[in-house]
C-alpha positions in Angstrom: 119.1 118.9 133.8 120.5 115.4 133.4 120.3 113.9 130.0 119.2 117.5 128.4 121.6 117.3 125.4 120.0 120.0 122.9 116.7 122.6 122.7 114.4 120.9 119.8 113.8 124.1 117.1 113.1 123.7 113.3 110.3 121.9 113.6 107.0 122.8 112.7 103.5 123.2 115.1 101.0 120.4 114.8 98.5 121.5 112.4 95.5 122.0 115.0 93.0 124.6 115.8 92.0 126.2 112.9 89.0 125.7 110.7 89.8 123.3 107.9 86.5 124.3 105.9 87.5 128.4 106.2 91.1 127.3 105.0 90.1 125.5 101.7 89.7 128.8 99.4 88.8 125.9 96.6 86.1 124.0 98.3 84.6 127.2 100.2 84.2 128.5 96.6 82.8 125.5 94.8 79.9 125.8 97.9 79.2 129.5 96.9 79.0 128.8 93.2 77.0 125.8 93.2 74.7 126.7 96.0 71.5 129.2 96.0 72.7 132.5 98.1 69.4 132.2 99.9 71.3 129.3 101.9 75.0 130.7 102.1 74.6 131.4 105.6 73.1 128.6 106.6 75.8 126.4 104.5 78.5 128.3 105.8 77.8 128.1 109.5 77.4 124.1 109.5 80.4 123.5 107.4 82.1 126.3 109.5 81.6 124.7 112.8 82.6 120.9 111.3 86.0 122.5 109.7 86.5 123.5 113.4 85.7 120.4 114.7 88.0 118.7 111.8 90.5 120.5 112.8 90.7 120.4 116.5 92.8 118.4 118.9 90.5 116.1 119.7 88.6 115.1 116.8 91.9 114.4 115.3 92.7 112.3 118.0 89.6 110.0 117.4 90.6 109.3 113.8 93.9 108.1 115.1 92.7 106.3 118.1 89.9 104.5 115.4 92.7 103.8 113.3 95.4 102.4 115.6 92.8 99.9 117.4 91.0 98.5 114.2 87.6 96.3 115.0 87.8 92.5 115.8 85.5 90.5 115.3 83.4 88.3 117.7 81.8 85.1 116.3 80.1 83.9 119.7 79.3 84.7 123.0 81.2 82.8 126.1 79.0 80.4 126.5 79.4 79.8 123.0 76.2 80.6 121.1 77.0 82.1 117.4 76.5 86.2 118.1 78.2 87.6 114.6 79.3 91.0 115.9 81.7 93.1 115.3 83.7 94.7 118.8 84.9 98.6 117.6 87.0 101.1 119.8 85.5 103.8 121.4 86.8 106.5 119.2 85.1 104.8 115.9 81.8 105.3 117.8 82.4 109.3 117.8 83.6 109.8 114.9 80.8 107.6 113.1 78.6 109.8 115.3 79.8 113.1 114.3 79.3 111.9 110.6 76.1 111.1 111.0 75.0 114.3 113.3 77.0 116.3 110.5 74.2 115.5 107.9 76.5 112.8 106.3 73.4 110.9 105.5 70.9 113.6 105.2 71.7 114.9 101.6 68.0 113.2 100.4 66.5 115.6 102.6 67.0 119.4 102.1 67.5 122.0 99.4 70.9 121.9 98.4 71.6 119.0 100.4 74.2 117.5 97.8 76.5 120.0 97.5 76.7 120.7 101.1 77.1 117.0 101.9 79.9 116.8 99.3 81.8 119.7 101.2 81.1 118.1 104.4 82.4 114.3 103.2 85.6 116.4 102.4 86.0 117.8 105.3 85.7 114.5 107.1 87.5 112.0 105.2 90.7 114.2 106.6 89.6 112.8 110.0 88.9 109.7 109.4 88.7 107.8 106.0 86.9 104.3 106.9 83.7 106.1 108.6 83.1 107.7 105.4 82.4 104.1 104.0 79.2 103.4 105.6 78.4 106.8 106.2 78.9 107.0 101.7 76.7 103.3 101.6 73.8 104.6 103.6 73.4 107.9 101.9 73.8 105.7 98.5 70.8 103.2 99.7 68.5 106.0 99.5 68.1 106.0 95.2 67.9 101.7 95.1 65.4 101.6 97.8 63.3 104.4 95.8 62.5 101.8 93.4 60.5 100.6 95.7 58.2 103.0 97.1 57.1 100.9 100.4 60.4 100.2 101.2 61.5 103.4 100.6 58.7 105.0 103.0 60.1 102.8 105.8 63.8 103.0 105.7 64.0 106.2 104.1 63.8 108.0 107.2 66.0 105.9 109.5 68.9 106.6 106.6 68.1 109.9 106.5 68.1 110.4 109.8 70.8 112.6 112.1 70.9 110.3 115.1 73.8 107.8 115.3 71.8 104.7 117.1 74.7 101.7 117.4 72.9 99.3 119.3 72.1 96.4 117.3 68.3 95.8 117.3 64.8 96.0 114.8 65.6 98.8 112.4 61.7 100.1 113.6 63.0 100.9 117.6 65.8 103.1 116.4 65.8 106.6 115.9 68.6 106.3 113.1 70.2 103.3 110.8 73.4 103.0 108.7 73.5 100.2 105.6 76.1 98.1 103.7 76.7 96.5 100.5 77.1 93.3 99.0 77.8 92.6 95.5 81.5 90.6 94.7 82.0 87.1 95.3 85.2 84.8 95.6 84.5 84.0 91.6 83.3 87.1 90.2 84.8 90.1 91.5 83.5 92.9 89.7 81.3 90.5 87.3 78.7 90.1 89.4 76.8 88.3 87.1 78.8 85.4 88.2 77.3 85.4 91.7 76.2 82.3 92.7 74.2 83.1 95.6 71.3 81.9 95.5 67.4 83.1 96.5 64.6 81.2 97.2 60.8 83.2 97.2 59.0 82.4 100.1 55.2 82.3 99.6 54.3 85.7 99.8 56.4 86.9 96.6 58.1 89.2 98.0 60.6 87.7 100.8 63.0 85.4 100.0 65.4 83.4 101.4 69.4 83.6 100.4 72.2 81.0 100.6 75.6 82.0 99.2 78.6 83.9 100.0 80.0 87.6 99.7 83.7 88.3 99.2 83.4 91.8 100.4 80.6 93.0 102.8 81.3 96.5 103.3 80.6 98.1 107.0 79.0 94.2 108.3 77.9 96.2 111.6 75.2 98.2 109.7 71.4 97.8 110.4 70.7 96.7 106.5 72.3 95.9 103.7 71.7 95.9 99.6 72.7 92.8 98.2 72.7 90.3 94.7 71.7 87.2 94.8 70.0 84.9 91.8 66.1 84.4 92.1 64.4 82.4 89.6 64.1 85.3 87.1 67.8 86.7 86.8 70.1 88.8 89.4 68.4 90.2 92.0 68.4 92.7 94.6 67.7 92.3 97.6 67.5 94.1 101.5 68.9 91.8 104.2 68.1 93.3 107.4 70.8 92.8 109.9 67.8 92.2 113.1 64.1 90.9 112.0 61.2 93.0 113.5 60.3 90.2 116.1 64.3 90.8 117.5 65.6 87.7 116.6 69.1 88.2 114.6 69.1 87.2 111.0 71.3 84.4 109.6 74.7 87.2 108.9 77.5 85.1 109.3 80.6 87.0 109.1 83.4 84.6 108.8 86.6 86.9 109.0 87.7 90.4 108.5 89.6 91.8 106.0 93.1 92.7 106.8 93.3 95.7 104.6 96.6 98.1 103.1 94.6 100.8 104.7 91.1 101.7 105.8 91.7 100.3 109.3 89.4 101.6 111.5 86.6 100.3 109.0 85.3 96.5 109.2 85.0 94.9 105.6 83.9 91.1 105.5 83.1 87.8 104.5 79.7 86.8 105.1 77.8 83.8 104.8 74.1 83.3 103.7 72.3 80.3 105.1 68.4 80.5 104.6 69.2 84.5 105.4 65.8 86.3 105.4 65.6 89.2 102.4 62.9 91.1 101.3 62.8 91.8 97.3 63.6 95.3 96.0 62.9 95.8 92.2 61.9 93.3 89.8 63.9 89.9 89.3 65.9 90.1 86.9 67.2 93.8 87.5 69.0 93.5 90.2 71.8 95.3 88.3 69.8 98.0 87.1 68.0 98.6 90.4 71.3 99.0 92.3 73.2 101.0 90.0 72.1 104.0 91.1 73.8 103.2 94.9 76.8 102.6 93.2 77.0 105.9 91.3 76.7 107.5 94.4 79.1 105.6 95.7 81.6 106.3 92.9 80.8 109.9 93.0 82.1 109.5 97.0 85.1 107.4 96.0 85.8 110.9 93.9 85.2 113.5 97.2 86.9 111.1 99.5 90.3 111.2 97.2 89.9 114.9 96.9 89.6 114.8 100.3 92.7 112.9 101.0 94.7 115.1 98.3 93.7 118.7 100.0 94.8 117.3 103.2 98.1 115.7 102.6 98.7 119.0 100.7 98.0 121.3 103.6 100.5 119.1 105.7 102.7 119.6 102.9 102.7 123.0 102.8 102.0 123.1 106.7 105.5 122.1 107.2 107.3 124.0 104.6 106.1 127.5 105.9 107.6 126.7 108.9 110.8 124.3 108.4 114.0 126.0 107.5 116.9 124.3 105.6 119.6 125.9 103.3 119.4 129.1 104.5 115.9 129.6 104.4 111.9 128.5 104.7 111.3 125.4 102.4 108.5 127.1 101.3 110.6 130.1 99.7 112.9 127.4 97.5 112.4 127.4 94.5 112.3 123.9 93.3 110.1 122.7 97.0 107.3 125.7 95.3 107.3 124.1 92.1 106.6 121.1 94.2 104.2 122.7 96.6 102.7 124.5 93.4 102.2 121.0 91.2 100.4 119.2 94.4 97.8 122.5 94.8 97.1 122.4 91.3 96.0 118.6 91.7 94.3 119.3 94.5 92.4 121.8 93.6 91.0 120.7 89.9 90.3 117.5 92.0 87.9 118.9 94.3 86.1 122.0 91.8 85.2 119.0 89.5 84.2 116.9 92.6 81.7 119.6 93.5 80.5 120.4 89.8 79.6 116.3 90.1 77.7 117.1 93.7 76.0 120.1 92.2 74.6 118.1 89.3 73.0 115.5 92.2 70.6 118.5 93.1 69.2 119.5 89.9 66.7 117.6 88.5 67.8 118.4 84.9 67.9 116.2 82.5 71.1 117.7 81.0 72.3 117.5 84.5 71.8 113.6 84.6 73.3 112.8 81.2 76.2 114.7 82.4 76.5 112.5 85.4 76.4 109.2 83.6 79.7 110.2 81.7 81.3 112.4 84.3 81.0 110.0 87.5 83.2 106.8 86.1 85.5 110.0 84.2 86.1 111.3 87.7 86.0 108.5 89.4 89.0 107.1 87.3 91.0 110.1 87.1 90.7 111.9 90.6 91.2 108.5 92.4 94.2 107.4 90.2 96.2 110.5 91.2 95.5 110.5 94.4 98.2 108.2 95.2 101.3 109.6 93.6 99.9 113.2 95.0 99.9 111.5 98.8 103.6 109.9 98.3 104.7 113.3 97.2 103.5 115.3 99.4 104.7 112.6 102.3 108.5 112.9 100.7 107.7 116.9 101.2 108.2 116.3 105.2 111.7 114.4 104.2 111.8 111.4 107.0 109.4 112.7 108.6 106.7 111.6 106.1 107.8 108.5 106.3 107.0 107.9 110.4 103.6 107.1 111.4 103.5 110.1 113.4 103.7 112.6 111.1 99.9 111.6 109.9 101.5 110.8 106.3 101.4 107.2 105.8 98.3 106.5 106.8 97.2 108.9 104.1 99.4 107.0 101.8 97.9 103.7 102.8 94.6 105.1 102.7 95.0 106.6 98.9 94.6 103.2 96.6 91.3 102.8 98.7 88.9 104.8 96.1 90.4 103.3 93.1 89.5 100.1 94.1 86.6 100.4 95.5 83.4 100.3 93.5 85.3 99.3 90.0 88.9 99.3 89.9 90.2 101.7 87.0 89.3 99.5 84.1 85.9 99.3 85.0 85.1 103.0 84.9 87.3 103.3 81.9 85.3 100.3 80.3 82.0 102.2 81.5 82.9 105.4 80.0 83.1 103.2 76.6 79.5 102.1 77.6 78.2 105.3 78.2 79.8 106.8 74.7 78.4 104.2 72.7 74.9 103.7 74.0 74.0 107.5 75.4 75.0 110.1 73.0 73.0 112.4 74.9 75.6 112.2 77.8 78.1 112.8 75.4 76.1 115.9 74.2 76.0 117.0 77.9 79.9 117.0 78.3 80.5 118.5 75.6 77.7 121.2 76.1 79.6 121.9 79.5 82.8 122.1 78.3 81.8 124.4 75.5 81.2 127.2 77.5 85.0 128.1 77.3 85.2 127.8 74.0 88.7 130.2 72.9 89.4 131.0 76.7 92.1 129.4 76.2 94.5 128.3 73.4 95.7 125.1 75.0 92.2 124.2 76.6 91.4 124.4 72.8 94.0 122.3 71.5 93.7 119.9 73.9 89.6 119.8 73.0 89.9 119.7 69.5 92.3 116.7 70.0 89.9 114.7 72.3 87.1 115.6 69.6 89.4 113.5 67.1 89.9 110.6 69.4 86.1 110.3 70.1 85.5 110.2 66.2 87.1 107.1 66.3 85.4 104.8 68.5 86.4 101.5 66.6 88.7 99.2 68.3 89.0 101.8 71.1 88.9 99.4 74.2 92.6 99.2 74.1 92.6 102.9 74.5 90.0 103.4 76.9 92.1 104.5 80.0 94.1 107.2 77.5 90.5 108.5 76.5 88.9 109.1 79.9 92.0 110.6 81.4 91.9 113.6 78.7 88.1 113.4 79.1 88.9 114.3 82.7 91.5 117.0 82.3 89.5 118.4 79.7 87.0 118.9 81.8 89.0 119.8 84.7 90.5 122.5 82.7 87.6 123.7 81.5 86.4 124.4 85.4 89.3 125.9 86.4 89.3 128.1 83.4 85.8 129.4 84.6 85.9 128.9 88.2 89.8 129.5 89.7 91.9 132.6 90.0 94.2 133.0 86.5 97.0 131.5 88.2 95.9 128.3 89.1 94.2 128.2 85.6 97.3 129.2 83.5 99.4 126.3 85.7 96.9 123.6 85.3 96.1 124.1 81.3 99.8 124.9 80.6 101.1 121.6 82.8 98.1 118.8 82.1 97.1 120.4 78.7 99.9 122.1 76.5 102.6 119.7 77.3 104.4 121.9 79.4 104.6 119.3 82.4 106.5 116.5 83.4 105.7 112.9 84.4 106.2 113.9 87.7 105.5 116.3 90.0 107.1 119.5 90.6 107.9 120.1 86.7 105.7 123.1 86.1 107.1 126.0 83.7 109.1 128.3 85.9 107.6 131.6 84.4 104.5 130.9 86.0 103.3 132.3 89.2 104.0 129.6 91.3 104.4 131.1 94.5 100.3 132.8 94.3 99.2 128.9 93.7 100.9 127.7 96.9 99.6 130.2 99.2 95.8 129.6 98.1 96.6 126.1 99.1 98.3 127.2 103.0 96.1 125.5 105.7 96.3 128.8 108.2 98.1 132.0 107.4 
């Protein structure tokens, strides 16, 4: 045949068809250990049928349609009255569906329902990383609009709800709603006690009207969102519905798009208040304190989307070592590639068995439970999302050139891995918060280290490495300087202590001997060579 020069071999099969949920022997795990066996079934089926879905053909071609034709916004209609929407491709409208008929949003609702949404935001973060923003923001709402039991009777359900509903009309005609955020101005950034937005009560004390600006306004397509703005008694917060109850559209104005590193198929915006209607949630005053608790959540996503975005660019990692040969042999087989291969599982995995620990601690109503959370969230949120980075750039230089072309599937996980870091406090604001938590809650500092007690002379470098954190927590003088040092060994500590009670002995001895006993370098692919390397790497293979 004319201009036939050579028979393509070498290369590997797409990684399609399989079920990414049944593959992840570290997630499936975590779901058995943290969830009551009464529900296994149940659990397994649903996450069962969405890792099939995950991994098909054609859900995988959604996330890269909704990814290569990004939203644009539309500011008017043609006969030029100001409309304020944003236009997205098809694609983003089924994958945003299949979040939300997945129970993306429905965690609130059912026994269990944290853990099982944590596996599921897994899952679908390797699909599609920007859906998981407002699917994570409406699932947050639910806790900052509990404050508020009225509001939390009428919008409760909508957020809850398993019906994707897209048209843009009163939140009380549709069968399902999604919600945004917005907190950081073009002054303040992560202080939002410099907003200047400002919040005018209306006579009935409980409505208000906002002027002002928001730097970022995350998913500006939902129904609601949760915003700060200053009323007369302090920081506020505030719901600004997207349509009023009569039909009419509120005053929204979105006055560009972000032009993002990654994130694409996801609008984030600038938006402008002008007399914008708002009903009140909380007292004045505590607008902070009221919607802290949406952006724990949120954090605690930031930490499942990374893991996310770690176990995947791993199984493509590995994916195309098993089947590419070079030198004589499968990549997989060499040596040096498995101490690669190895390194990137073990990162992987302590990523996503702390992820879920975090999730399980959601569904207990514990005490313990919660002061655990208060220290653990900006730990993990730090840590997991900070590594997820170098782990995706690695496992991208694992497929050679390859990696490096959009087709591969690689850099848009590499774009996509700075994303969690950033979001909802860059690193120095969870390190700072840790600080916050150690020196104002000493119960949550009982709770870590009541959970990491329980392997206590397991083992020798776990020890070490705890006995050494206990010394740098005696000393909390001065520590700001110090406070990104303290909650990364807060993290591994804990990490290790997981994996000590939770994953086989391999993937234990690798961790706690690379992160914990010094035996590791700075980068990856430095683990000791007497370890069983070759065990960690086929836990982590996507299909056998």
């Amino acid at each position: 045949m004319a201009g036939t020069t050579h028979t393509v071999t070498n290369q590997p099969p797409p990684l399609t068809g399989y079920d990414v949920y049944g593959a992840d022997r570290a997630l499936k795990e975590a779901v058995e250990r943290h969830l009551d066996p009464a529900l296994l079934d149940e659990v397994h089926g649903e996450l069962a049928a969405l890792g099939r879905a995950c991994g098909s053909a054609q859900v995988q071609e959604w996330g890269l349609q909704a990814n290569e034709n990004p939203p644009r916004l539309r500011t008017h209609d043609r006969y030029g009255h100001r409309v304020d929407e944003v236009e997205f491709h098809p694609a983003w409208h089924r994958v945003l569906g299949k979040g939300v008929s997945a129970g993306l949003t429905a965690a609130w609702a059912r026994s269990g329902g944290h853990v099982l949404r944590a596996a599921a935001f897994v899952l679908w973060t390797q699909v599609d990383a920007g859906s998981c923003c407002p699917l994570s923001m409406t699932h947050a709402a639910v806790p900052a609009l509990r404050t508020d039991p009225d509001l939390a009777a009428e919008w409760e359900p909508r957020l809850t709800s398993m019906v994707y509903d897209r048209e843009l009309r009163p939140a009380h005609l549709k069968a399902g709603a999604l919600f945004g955020m917005g907190m950081t101005e073009k002054q303040g950034g992560s202080d939002v006690r410099a907003n200047t937005t400002s919040a005018r009560p209306l006579p009935d004390g409980e409505t208000y009207e906002l002027t002002g600006h928001k730097w970022f306004c995350s998913a500006p397509m939902s129904d609601g969102f949760l915003v700060l703005a200053q009323a007369p008694g302090g920081l506020t917060c505030f719901l600004v519905p997207r349509v009023l109850e009569d039909g009419t559209r509120n005053t929204f104005l979105l006055q560009r798009l972000k032009d993002k590193l990654g994130n694409r198929s996801n609008a984030s915006a600038e938006v402008e208040f002008d007399r914008t209607w708002a009903r009140r949630v909380g007292d004045e005053g505590r607008g902070v304190r009221t919607i802290i608790e949406m952006v724990a959540a949120t954090r605690l996503d930031c930490v499942l989307g990374s893991a996310g975005l770690m176990r995947q660019a791993v199984a493509q990692a590995v994916h195309h070592c098993t089947h590419r040969e070079a030198f004589g042999g499968k990549l997989v087989d060499k040596p040096l590639m498995r101490n690669v291969l190895a390194d990137l599982a073990l990162e992987s995995e302590a990523a996503t068995t702390l992820a879920l620990r975090l999730a399980a601690a959601y569904d207990n109503d514990d005490e313990q439970e919660r002061a655990l959370l208060r220290i653990a969230v900006p730990t993990a949120k730090y840590w997991i999302t900070k590594r997820c980075t170098p782990l995706t750039a690695e496992a991208a230089e694992c497929l050679g050139g390859n990696g490096y072309v959009e087709e591969s599937g690689m850099p848009r996980l590499v774009r996509e891995s700075p994303l969690n870091s950033v979001w909802e406090g860059a690193g120095n604001i969870q390190a700072l918060d840790v600080l916050r938590v150690l020196q104002r809650e000493p119960q949550a500092l009982n709770a870590y280290l009541l959970e990491i007690g329980r392997t206590r002379g397991a083992d020798h470098r776990l020890d070490a490495a705890t006995k050494s954190l206990f010394t740098e927590l005696a000393d909390l003088e001065g520590i700001e300087g110090r406070a990104r040092h303290l909650t990364e060994r807060l993290a591994l500590v804990l990490q290790g202590s997981l994996l000590v009670r939770h994953a086989p002995a391999e993937v234990a001895d690798a961790f706690c001997a690379s992160r914990l006993g010094g035996d590791g370098g700075a980068s990856f692919g430095t683990l000791p060579t007497t370890l069983d390397l070759a065990s960690v790497v086929d836990r982590a293979r996507p299909v056998e």
